[in-house]
Residue, then its C-alpha position, 0 to 999 in steps of 0.5 A: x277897457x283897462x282893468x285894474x292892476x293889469x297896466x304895465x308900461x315899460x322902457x329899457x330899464x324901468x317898469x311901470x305897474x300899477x301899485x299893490x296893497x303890500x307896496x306900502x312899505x316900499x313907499x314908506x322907505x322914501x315918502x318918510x325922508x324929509x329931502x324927499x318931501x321938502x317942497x311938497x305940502x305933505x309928508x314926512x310920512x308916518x306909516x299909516x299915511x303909506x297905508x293911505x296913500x295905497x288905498x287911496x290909489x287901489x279905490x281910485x283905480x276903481x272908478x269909472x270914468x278913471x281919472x288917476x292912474x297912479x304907478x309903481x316905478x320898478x328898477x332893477x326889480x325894486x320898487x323906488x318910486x311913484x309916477x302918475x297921471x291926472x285927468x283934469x279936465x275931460x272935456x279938453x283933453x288935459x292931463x297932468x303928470x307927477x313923479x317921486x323918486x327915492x332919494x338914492x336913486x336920483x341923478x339916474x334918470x329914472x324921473x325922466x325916463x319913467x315920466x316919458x313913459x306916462x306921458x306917452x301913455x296920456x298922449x297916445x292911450x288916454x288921447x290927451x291933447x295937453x299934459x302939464x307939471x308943476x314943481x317948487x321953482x327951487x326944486x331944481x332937480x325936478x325943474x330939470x325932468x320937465x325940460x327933459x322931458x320936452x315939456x315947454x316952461x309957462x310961468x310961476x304960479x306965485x303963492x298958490x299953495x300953503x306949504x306944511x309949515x304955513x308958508x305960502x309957495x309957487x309953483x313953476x308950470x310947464x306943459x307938452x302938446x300931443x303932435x301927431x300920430x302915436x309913434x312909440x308906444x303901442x297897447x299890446x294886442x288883447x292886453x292892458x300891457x303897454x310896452x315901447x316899441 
């Protein structure tokens, strides 16, 4: 069973954690920027939503049967951004995976690496059969990440949701399959740590 706060996934060069009540303001840095936001329906934050959005996550971690879990992206010891992954759909194994990065962190890789990692973590400790993204087909950057990412394009969601400014918007759809056996990811034994091995 994994307890709350306890999971950590990491790569080379970022760390993934579970967020903290006292993260909100590191979250505020880049979820109030505009850039950051601009193809989401929410957003600029105001400081009280950062608040939100901790909480909403900490009681989240708190359910039974999980279905968020919802990471801290730590590089070079500062938190810059978010990744996560949804259950959708328990039945038939399906996940799906979301990333923010802070705007002065971006053409890093940090994206793809850090959603790499969640997605080994779906496939290979959540025992997914199927995790999937969306994106604004004109964020091009994040469309980027998903083919990095391995994931396989499917279509354009068209006008599925109504954007911030009552605009209705796509989304383009993108998915991985799990193949096989884990290979590269291993629960550390008598821990929630997950490290790549």
């Amino acid at each position: 069973m994994i307890k709350n706060n306890d999971l950590i996934l990491a790569s080379d060069r970022v760390i993934l954690r579970e967020f903290m009540e006292h993260d909100w303001a590191d979250v505020h840095q880049y979820a109030s920027q505009e850039i950051v936001c601009q193809y989401q329906i929410w957003g600029p934050n105001t400081e009280e939503n950062s608040k939100e959005f901790i909480h909403e996550v900490l009681e989240e971690a708190k359910l039974t049967p999980r279905e968020r879990f919802v990471f801290a992206i730590i590089y070079q010891g500062k938190l810059i951004g978010a990744v996560e992954i949804m259950m959708r759909d328990f039945t038939n194994k399906v996940g799906e995976i979301g990333y923010i990065v802070n705007p002065d962190y971006w053409g890093k890789g940090i994206a793809t690496e850090s959603a790499k990692l969640v997605i080994s973590f779906g496939f290979e400790t959540l025992n997914l059969h199927r995790i999937y993204a969306t994106c604004d087909p004109r964020n091009i950057g994040s469309s980027k990440v998903l083919e990095k990412i391995g994931m396989t394009k499917e279509g354009i969601l068209r006008e599925n949701l109504l954007m911030k400014d009552d605009v209705w918007g796509g989304q383009q759809m993108a998915s991985k399959l799990s193949i096989g056996p884990p290979t590269h990811l291993k629960l550390l034994e008598n821990s929630s740590k997950v490290v790549m091995a």
